[in-house]
C-alpha positions in Angstrom: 33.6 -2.6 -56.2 37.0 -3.6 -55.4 39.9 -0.9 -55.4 43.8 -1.2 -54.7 44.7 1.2 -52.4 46.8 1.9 -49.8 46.5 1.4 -45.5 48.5 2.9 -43.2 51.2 1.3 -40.8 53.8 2.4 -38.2 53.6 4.9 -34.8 52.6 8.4 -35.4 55.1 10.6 -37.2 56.5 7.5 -39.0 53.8 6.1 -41.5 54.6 3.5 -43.8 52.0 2.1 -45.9 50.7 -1.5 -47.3 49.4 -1.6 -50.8 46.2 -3.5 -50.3 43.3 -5.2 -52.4 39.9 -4.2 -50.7 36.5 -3.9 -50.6 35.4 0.3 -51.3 33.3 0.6 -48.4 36.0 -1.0 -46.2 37.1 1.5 -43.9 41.3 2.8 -44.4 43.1 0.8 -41.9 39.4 -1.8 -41.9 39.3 -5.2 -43.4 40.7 -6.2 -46.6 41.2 -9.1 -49.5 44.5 -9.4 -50.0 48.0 -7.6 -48.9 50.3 -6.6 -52.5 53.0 -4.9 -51.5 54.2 -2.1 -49.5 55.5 1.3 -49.8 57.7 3.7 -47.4 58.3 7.2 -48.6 60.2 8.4 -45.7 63.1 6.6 -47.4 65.2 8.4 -50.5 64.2 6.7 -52.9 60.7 5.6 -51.5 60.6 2.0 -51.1 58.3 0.3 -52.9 57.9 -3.4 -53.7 54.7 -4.8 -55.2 53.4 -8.5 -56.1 52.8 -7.9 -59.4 51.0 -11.3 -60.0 48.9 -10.4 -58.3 48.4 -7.3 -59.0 47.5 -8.1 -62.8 45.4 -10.5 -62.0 43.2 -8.0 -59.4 43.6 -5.7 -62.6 42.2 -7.9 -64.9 39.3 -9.1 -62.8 38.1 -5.3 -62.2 40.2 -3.6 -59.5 40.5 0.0 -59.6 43.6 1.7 -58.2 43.4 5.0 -56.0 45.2 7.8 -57.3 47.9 7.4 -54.6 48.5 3.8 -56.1 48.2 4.6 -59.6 51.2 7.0 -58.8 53.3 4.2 -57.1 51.8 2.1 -60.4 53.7 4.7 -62.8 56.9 4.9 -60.7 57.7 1.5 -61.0 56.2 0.7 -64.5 53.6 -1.4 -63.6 51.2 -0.7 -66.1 53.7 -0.5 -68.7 53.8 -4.4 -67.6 50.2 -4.7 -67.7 49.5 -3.3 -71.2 52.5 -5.7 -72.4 50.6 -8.7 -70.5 47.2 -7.8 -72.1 49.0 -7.9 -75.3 50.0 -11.3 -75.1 53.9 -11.5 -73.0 54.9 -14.2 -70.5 53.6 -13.5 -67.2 56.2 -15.2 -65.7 58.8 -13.1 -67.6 57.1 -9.7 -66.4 57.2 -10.8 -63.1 60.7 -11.5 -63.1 61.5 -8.1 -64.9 59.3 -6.3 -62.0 61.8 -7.9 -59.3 65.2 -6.6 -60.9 63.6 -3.4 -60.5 62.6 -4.1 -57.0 66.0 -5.3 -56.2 68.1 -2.4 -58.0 65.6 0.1 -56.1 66.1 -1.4 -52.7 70.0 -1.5 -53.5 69.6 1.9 -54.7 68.3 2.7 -50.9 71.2 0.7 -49.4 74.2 2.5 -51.6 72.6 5.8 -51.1 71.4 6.5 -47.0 68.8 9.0 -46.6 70.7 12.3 -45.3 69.5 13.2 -41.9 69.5 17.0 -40.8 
C-alpha cells in the first residue's frame, strides 16, 4: 500500500517537513516514491505548497493520506479540487487555481512576519 505522508527535515528544534509519496512499510525519514510538496508550521501561517498534479494522480491510483496530510489536504482545499476533478473539470485549470492559493499564502507569510517573543 502506498500512503502520502509526511518526513521530517531541518536540525533539532526546527522541523520542517516534506509531503511525500511512499511505500507503508518504508520507515519515516526511509526511502520514498516521489517528493509533493512541503510544509513548515513554525511559520504564521504554516507554509504549505503542494504539487497537486501529482497529487491527484497518486490519489487516483490508490494513495492514502495520513491524518497529518489529510489536515494539510483540507487547509488548502485540496480535495475540494479532487472531488471537482473526479467530476469531470480541467486538470490544468485546478492546478492553476491551487497555485494562486499557494502564492497568496506565501505572500500572506511575507506581508505578515511571524512575531518573535
Amino acid at each position: 500500500m502506498v500512503r502520502i505522508r509526511l518526513r521530517r527535515v531541518g536540525p533539532r528544534n526546527q522541523a520542517s517537513y516534506r509531503v511525500i509519496v511512499a511505500d507503508k512499510e518504508s520507515p519515516r525519514d526511509g526511502r520514498f516514491i516521489e517528493n509533493v510538496g512541503h510544509y513548515n508550521p513554525r511559520t504564521h501561517p504554516s507554509t504549505i505548497v503542494l504539487n497537486d498534479e501529482r497529487i491527484i494522480y497518486w490519489l487516483g491510483v490508490g494513495a492514502q493520506p495520513t491524518e497529518a496530510v489529510d489536515g494539510l489536504f483540507k487547509q488548502v482545499g485540496l480535495w475540494e479540487r479532487y472531488e471537482r476533478f473526479k467530476a469531470g473539470e480541467d486538470l490544468e485549470a485546478l492546478v492553476a487555481e491551487a497555485e494562486k492559493i499557494y502564492k497568496t499564502r506565501v505572500s500572506d507569510l511575507r506581508t505578515n512576519p511571524p512575531q518573535t517573543h
